[in-house]
C-alpha positions as CSV (number, residue, x, y, z in Angstrom):
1,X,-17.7,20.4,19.4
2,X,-14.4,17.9,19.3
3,X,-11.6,19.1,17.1
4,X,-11.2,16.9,13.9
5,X,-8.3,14.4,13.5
6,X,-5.9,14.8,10.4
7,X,-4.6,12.1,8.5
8,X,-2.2,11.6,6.1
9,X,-3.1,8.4,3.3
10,X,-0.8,6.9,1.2
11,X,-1.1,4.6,-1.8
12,X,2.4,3.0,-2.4
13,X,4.7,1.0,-4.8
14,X,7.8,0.3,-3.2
15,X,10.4,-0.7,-5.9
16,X,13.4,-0.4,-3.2
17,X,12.6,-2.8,-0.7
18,X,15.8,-2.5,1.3
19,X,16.1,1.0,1.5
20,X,12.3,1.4,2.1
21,X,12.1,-0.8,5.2
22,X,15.6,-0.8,6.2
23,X,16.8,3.1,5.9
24,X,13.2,5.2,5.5
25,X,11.1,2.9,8.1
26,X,13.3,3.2,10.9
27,X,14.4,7.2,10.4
28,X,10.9,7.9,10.2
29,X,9.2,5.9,12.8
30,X,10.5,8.7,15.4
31,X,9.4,11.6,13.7
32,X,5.8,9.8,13.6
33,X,6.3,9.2,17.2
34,X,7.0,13.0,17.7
35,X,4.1,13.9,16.2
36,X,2.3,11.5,17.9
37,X,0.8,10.1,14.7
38,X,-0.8,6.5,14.8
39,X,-1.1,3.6,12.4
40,X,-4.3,2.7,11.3
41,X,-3.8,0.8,8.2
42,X,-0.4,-0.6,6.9
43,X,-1.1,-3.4,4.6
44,X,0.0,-4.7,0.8
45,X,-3.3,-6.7,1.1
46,X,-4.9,-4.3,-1.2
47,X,-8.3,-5.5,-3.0
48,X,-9.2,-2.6,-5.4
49,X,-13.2,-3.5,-5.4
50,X,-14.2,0.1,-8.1
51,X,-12.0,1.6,-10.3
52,X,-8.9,0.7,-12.3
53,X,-5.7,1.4,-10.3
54,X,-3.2,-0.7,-9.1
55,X,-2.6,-0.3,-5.7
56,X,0.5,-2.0,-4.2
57,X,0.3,-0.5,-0.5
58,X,-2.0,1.8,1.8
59,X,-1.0,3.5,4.7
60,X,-3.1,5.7,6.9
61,X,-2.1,7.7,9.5
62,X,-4.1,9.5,12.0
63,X,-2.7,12.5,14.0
64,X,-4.5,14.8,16.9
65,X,-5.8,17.4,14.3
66,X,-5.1,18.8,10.8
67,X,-2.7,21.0,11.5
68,X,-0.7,18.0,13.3
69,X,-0.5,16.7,10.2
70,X,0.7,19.1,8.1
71,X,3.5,19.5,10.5
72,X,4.5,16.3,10.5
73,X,5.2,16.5,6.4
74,X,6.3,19.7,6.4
75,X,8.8,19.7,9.7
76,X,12.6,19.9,8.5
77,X,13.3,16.0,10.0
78,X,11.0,14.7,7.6
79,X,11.7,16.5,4.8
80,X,15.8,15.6,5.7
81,X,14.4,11.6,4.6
82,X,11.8,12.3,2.3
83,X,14.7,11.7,-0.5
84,X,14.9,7.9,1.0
85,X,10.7,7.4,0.8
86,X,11.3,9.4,-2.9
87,X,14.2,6.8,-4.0
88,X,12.6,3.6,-3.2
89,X,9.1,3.9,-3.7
90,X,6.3,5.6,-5.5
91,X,3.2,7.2,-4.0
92,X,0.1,8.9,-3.9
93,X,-0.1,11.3,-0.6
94,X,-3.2,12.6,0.1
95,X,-3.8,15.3,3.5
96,X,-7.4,14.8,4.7
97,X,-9.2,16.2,7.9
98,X,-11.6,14.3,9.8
99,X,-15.2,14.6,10.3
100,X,-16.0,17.6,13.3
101,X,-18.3,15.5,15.5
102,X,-20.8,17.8,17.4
C-alpha cells in the first residue's frame, strides 16, 4: 500500500498585488522547495460551475505525504512570512490527504 500525498489548497483574493508576488512569492518559493512541495494548479482562471462563491485564485500544492504538509505550514520559515501572504491577500486554506492507493 503507497503512502498518500498531502496537499495544501488555496482559494485566494489578492488585494496587494506587489507585495503578494514581489515580497511573499519569492520568500516562499524556497521553503516550498524545501519541502519539496509541487505546483499543480496556479491559476486566476477560475470558472465557479456550482455554488455561489467568488473565487479570485486557486492554488494546489502537492507534497510527499500529509505530514509533509503540515510541516511545511507549520515550520518557523513559513510562519516568519505568513504576515506578507496575511497583508496582501485573503484566503481559504484547506489541508487534505490523498487517496491511499492499494
Amino acid at each position: 500500500m503507497s503512502t498518500p500525498k498531502g496537499y495544501i489548497y488555496a482559494e485566494l483574493d489578492v488585494t496587494d498585488s506587489t507585495t503578494f508576488y514581489d515580497e511573499y512569492m519569492p520568500a516562499v518559493r524556497p521553503i516550498l522547495a524545501e519541502y519539496d512541495a509541487k505546483f499543480l494548479i496556479a491559476t486566476n482562471n477560475v470558472k465557479v460551475i456550482e455554488g455561489g462563491r467568488d473565487v479570485k485564485r486557486i492554488i494546489l500544492l502537492e507534497f510527499n505525504s500529509p505530514e509533509t504538509a503540515h510541516a511545511f505550514f507549520y515550520s518557523k520559515a513559513y510562519q516568519d512570512i505568513l504576515d506578507l501572504r496575511l497583508r496582501s491577500s485573503s484566503a481559504h486554506l484547506y489541508h487534505l490527504d490523498g487517496v491511499t492507493k492499494g
